[in-house]
GUTORKE-827956 format. One record per atom (N, C-alpha, C, O): residue number from 0; residue in one letter; atom name; x, y, z. Coordinates in nm, 2 decimals. Layout:
N
+------+------+------+--------+--------+--------+
! resi ! resn ! name !      X !      Y !      Z !
+------+------+------+--------+--------+--------+
!  NUM !    A !   CA !      X !      Y !      Z !
...
+------+------+------+--------+--------+--------+
END
This chain:
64
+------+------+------+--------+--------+--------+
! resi ! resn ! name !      X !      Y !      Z !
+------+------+------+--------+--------+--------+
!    0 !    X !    N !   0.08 !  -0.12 !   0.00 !
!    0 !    X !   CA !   0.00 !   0.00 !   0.00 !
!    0 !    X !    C !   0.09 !   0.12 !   0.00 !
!    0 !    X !    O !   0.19 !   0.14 !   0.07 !
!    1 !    X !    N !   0.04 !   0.21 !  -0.08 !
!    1 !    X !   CA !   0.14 !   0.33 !  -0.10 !
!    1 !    X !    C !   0.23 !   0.33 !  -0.16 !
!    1 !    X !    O !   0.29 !   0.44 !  -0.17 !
!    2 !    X !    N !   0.26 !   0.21 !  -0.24 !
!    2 !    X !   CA !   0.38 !   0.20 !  -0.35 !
!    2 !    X !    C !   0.33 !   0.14 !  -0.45 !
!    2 !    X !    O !   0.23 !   0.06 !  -0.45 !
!    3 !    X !    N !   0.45 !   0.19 !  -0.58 !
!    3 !    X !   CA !   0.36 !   0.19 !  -0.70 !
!    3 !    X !    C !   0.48 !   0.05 !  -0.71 !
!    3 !    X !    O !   0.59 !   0.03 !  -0.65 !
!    4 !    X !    N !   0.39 !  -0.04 !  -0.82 !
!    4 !    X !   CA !   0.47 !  -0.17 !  -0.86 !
!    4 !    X !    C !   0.46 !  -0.17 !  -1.03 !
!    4 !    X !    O !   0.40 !  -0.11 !  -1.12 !
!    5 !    X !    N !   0.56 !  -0.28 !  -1.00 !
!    5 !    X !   CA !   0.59 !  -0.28 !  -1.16 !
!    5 !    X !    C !   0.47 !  -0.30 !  -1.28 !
!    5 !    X !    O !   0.45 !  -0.24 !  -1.39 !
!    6 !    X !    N !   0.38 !  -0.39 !  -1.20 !
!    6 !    X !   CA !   0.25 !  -0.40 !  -1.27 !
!    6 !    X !    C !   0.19 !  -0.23 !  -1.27 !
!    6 !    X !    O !   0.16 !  -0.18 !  -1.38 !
!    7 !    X !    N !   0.16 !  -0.15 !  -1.15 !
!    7 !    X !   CA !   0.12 !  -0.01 !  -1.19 !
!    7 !    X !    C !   0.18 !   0.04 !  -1.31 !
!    7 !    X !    O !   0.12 !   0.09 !  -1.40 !
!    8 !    X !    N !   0.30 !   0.04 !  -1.29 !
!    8 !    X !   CA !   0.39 !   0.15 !  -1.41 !
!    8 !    X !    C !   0.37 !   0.05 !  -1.55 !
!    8 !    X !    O !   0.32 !   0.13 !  -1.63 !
!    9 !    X !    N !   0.37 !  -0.03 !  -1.58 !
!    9 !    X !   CA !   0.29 !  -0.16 !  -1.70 !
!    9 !    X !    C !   0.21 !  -0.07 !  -1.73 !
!    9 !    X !    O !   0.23 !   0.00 !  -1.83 !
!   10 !    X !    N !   0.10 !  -0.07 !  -1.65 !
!   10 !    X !   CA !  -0.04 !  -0.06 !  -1.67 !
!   10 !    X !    C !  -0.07 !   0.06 !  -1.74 !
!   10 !    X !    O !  -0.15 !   0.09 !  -1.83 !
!   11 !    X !    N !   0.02 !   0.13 !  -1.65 !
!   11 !    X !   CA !   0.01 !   0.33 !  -1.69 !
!   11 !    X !    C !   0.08 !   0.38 !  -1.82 !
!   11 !    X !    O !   0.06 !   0.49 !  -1.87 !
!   12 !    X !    N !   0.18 !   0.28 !  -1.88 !
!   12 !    X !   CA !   0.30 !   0.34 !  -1.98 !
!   12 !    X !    C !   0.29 !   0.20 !  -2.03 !
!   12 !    X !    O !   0.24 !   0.23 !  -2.14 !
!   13 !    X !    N !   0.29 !   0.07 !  -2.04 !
!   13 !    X !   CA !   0.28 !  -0.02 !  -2.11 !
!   13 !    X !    C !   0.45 !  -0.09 !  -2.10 !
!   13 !    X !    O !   0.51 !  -0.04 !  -2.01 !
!   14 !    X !    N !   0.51 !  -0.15 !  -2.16 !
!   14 !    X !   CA !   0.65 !  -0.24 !  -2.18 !
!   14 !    X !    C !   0.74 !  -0.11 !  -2.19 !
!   14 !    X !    O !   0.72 !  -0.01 !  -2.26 !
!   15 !    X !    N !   0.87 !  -0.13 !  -2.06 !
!   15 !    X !   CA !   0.95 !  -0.02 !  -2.10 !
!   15 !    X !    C !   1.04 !  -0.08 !  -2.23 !
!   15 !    X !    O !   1.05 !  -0.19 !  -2.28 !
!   16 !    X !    N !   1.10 !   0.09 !  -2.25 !
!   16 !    X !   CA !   1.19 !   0.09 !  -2.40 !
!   16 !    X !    C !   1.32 !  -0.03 !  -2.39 !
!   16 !    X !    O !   1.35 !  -0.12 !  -2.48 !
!   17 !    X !    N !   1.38 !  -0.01 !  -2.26 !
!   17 !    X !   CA !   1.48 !  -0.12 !  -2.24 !
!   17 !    X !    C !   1.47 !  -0.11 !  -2.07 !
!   17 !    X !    O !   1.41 !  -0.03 !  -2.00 !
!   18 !    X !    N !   1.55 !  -0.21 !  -2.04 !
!   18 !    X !   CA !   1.57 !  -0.25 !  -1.89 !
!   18 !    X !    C !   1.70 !  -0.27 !  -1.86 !
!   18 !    X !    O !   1.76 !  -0.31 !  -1.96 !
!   19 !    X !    N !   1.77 !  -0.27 !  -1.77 !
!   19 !    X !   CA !   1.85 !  -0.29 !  -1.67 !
!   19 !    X !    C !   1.84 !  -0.36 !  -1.52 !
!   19 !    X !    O !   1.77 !  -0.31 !  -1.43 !
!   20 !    X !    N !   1.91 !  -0.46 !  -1.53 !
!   20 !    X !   CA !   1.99 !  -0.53 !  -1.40 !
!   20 !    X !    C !   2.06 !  -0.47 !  -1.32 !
!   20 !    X !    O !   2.17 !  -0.50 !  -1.36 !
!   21 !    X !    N !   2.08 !  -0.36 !  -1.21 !
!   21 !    X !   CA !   2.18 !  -0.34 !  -1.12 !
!   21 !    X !    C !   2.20 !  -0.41 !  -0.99 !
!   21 !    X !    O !   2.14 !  -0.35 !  -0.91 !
!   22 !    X !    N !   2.25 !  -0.50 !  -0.95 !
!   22 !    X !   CA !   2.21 !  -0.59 !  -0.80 !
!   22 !    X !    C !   2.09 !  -0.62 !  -0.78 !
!   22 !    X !    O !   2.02 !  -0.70 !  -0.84 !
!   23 !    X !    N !   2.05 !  -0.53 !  -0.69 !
!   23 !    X !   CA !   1.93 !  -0.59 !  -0.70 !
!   23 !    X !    C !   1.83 !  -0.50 !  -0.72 !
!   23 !    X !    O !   1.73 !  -0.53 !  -0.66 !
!   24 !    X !    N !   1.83 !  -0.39 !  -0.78 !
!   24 !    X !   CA !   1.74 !  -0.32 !  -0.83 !
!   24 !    X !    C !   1.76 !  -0.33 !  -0.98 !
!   24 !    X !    O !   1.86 !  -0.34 !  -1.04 !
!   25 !    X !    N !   1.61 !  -0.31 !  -1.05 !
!   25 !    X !   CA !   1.56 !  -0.34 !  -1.18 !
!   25 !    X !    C !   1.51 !  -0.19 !  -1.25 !
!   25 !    X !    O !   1.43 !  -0.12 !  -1.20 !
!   26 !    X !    N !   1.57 !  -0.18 !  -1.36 !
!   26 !    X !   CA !   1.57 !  -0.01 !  -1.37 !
!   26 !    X !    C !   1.51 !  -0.03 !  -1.52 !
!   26 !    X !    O !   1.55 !  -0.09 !  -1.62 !
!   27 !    X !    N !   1.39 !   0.03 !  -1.51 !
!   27 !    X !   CA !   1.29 !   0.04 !  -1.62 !
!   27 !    X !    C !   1.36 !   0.14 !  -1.69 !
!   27 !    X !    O !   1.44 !   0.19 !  -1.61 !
!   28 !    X !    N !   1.36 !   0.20 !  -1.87 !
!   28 !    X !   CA !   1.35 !   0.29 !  -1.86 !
!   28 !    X !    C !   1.24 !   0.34 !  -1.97 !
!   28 !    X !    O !   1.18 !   0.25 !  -2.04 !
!   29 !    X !    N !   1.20 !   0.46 !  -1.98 !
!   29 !    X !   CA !   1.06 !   0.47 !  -2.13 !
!   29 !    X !    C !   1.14 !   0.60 !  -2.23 !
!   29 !    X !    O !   1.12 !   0.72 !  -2.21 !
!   30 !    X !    N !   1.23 !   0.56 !  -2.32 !
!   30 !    X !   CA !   1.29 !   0.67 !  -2.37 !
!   30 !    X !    C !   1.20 !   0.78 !  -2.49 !
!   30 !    X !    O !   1.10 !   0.72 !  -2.55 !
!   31 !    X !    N !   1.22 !   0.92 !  -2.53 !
!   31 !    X !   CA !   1.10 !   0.94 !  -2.55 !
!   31 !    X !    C !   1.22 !   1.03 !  -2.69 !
!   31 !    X !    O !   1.32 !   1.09 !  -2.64 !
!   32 !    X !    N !   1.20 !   1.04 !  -2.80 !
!   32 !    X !   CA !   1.23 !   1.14 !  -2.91 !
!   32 !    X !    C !   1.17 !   1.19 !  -2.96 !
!   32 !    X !    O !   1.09 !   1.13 !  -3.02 !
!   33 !    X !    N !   1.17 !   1.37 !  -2.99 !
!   33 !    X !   CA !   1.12 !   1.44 !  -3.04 !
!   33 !    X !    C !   1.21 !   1.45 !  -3.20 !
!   33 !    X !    O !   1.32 !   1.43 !  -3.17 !
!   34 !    X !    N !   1.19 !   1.47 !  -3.34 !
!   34 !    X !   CA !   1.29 !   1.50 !  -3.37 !
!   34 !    X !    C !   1.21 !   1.60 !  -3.46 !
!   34 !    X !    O !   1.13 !   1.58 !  -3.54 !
!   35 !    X !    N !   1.29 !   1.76 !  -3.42 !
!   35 !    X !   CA !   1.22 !   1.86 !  -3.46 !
!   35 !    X !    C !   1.31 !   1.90 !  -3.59 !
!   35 !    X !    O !   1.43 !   1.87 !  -3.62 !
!   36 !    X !    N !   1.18 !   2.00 !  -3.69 !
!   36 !    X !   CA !   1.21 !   1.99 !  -3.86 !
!   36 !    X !    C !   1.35 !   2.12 !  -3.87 !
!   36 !    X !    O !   1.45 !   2.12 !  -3.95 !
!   37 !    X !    N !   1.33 !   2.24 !  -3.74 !
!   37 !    X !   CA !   1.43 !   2.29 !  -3.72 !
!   37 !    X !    C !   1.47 !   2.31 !  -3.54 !
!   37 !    X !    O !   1.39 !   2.30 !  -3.44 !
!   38 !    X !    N !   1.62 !   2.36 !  -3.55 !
!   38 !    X !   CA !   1.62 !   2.35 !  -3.43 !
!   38 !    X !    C !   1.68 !   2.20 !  -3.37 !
!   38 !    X !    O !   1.67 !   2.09 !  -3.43 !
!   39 !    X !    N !   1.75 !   2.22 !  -3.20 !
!   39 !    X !   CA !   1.76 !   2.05 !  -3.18 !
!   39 !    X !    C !   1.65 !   1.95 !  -3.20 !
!   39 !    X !    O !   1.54 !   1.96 !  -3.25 !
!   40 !    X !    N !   1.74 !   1.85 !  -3.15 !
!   40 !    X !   CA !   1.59 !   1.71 !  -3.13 !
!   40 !    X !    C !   1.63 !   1.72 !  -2.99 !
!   40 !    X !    O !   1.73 !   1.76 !  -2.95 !
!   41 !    X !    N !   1.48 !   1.68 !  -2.91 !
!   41 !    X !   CA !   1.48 !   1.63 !  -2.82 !
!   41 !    X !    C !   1.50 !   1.46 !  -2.77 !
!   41 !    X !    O !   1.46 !   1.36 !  -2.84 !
!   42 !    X !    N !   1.56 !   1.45 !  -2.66 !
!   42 !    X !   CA !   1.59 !   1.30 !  -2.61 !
!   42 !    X !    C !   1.56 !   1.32 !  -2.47 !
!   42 !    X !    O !   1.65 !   1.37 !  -2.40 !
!   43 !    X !    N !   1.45 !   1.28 !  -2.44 !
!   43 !    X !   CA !   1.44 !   1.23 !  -2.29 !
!   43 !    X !    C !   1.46 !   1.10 !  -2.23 !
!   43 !    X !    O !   1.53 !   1.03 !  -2.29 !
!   44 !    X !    N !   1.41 !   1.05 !  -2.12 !
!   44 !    X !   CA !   1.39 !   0.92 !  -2.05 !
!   44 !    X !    C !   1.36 !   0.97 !  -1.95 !
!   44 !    X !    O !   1.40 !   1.08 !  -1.90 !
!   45 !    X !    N !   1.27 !   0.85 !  -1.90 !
!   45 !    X !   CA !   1.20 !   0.86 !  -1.78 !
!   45 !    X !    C !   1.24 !   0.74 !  -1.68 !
!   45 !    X !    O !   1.25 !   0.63 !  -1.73 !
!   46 !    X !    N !   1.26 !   0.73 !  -1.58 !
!   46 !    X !   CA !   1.35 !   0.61 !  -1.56 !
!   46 !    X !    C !   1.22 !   0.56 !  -1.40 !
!   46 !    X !    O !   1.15 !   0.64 !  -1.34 !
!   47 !    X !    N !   1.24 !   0.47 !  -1.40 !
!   47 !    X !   CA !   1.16 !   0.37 !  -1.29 !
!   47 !    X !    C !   1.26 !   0.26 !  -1.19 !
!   47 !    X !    O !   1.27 !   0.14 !  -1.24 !
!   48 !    X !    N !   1.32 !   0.28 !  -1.09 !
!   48 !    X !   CA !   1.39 !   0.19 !  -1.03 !
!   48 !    X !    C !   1.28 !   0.11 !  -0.94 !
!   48 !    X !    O !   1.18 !   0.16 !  -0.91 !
!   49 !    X !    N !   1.34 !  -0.06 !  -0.88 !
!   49 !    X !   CA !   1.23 !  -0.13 !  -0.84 !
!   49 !    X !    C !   1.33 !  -0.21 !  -0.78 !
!   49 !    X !    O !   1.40 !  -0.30 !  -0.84 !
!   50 !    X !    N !   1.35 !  -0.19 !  -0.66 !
!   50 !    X !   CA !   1.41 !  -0.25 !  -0.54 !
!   50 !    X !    C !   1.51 !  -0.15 !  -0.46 !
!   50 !    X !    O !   1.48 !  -0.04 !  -0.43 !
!   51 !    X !    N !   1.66 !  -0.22 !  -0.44 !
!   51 !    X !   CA !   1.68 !  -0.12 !  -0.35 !
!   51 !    X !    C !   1.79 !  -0.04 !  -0.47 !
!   51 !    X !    O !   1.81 !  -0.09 !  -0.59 !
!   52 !    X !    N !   1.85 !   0.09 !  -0.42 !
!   52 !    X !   CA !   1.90 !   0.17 !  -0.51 !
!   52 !    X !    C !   2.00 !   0.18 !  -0.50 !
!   52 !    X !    O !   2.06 !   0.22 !  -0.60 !
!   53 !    X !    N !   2.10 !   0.16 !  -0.33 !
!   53 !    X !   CA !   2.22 !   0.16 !  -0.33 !
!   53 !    X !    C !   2.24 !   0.31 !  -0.23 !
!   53 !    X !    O !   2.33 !   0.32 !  -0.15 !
!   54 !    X !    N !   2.13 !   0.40 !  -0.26 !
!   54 !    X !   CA !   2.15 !   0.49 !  -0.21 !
!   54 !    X !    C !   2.10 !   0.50 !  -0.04 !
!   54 !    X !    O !   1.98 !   0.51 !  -0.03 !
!   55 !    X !    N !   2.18 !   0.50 !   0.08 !
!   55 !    X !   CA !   2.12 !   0.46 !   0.18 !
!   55 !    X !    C !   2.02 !   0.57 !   0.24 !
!   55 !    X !    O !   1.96 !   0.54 !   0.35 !
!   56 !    X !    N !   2.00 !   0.68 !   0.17 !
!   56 !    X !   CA !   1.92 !   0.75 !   0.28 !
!   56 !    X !    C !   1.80 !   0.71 !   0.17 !
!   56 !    X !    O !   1.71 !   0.65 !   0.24 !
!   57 !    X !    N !   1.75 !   0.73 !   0.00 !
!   57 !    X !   CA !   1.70 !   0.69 !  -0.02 !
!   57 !    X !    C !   1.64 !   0.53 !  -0.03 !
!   57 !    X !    O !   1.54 !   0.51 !  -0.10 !
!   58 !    X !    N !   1.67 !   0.44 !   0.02 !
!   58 !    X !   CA !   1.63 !   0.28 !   0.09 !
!   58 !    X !    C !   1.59 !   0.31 !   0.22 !
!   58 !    X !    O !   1.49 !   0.25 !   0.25 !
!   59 !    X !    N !   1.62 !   0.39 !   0.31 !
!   59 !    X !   CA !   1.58 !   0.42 !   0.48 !
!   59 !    X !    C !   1.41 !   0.47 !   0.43 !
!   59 !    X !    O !   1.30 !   0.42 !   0.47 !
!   60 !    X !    N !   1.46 !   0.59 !   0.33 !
!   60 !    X !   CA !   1.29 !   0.63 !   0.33 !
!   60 !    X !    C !   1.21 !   0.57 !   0.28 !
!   60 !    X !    O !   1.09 !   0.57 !   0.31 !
!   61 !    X !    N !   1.25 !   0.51 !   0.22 !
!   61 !    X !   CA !   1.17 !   0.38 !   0.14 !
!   61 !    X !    C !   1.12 !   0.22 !   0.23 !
!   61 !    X !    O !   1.03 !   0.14 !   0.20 !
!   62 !    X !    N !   1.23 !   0.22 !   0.33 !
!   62 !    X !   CA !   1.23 !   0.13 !   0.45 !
!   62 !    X !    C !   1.29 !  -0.02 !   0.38 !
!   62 !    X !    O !   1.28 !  -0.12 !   0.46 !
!   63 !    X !    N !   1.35 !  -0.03 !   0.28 !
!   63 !    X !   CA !   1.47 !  -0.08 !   0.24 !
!   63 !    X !    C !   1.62 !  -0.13 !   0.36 !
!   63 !    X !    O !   1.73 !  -0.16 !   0.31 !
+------+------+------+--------+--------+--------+
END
């Protein structure tokens, strides 16, 4: 309760673009391109981690 899971983020954005293995966190990502007629292109990503992160103050708040 109160946390979003892998099936939420599925549900809401569908198959990420590619994935990553870090230990033991699983790192979605949904990469997104604009490519404009002038001017740069845009490149984003949206990223989703799913376990712990490595980071100890973020895993405490998370209760990790």
């Amino acid at each position: 309760m109160g946390k979003t899971t892998q099936e939420d983020v599925r549900g809401a954005f569908g198959a990420p673009s590619r994935r990553e293995q870090l230990g033991d966190t699983q790192v979605w990502y949904y990469d997104f391109v604009k490519i404009k007629s002038f001017g740069k292109n845009i490149q984003e990503a949206t990223v989703f981690e799913f376990g712990k992160t490595g980071n100890p103050l973020i895993d405490a708040a998370n209760g990790k």
